[in-house]
C-alpha positions in Angstrom: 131.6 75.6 115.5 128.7 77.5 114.4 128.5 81.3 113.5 125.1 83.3 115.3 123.6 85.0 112.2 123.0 88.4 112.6 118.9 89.2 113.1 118.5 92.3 112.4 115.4 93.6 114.7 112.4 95.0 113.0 111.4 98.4 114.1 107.6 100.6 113.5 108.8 102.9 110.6 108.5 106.3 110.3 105.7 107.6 108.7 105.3 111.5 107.4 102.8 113.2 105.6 105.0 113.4 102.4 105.5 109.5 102.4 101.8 108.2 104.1 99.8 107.7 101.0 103.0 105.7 99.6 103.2 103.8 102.8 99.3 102.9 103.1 98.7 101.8 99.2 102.1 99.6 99.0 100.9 97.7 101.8 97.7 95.4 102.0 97.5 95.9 106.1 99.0 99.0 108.3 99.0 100.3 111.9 100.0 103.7 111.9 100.5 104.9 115.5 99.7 108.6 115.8 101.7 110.2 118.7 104.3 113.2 120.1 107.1 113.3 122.1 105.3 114.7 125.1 102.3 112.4 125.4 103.4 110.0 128.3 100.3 107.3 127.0 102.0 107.3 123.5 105.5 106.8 125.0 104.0 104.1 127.1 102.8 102.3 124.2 105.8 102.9 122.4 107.0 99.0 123.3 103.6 97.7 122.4 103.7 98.7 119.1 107.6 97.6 118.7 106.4 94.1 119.5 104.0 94.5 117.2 106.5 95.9 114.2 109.0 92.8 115.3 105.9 90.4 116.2 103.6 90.9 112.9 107.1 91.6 110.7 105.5 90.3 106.6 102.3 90.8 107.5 101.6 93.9 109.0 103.4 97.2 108.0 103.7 99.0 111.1 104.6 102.8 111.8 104.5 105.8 113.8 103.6 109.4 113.0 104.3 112.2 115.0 101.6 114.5 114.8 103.5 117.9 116.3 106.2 116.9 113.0 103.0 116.4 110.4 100.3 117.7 111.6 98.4 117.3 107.6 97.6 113.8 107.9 96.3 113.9 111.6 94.4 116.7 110.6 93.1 114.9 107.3 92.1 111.9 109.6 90.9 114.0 112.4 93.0 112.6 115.0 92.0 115.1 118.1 93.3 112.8 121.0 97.0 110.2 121.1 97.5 107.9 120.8 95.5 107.1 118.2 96.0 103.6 115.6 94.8 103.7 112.2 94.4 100.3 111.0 94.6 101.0 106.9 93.6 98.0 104.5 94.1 98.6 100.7 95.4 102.3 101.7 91.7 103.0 103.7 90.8 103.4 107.1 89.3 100.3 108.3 89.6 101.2 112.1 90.7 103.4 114.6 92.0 102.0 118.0 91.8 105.5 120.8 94.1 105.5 123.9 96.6 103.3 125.3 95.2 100.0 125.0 96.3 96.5 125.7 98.8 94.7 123.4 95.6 92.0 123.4 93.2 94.1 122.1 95.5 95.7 119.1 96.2 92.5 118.0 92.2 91.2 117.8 91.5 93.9 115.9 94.8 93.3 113.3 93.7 89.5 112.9 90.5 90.3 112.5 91.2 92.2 109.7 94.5 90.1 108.9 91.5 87.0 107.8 
């Protein structure tokens, strides 16, 4: 008989303005999801983005920062509409992805920049 190892799922983390320059420079490639409770475009996102955590897991750090909680580093990257992406490489803005997007389209733009 076998024993069923436990996988423990790999969730977006959660990113604040006291920890995002920490977060962005230990990690080669980020998605940082900018979004608020009451956006229903974020919230229906919100399982894109967990595939993408669980889905890109080693290679991409990904994580979520609500803007209403810390509102500095949305205002320091002039995020005006949610949900908004910031794709980060070497702690740097490479891209921004606007709206609620396809899962197909998030992930062109992460392998382009994942090469």
């Amino acid at each position: 008989m076998w024993e069923r190892k436990h996988v423990k799922s790999v969730e977006p983390a959660k990113v604040t303005d006291s920890n995002f320059e920490k977060v962005v420079s230990e990690h080669p490639l980020a998605l940082i999801d900018f979004w608020a409770v009451w956006c229903y475009p974020c919230r229906a996102l919100e399982p894109t983005i967990e595939e993408l955590a669980a889905e890109y897991s080693g290679k991409v750090f990904v994580g979520k920062l609500n803007v209403d909680e810390n509102p500095k580093t949305a205002e320091r990257f002039n995020v005006f509409s949610i949900p908004t992406m910031l794709i980060m490489k070497n702690g740097k803005e490479v891209e921004r992805i606007v709206g609620l997007v396809p899962k197909k389209h998030i992930e062109a733009v992460l392998k382009k920049h994942l090469g």
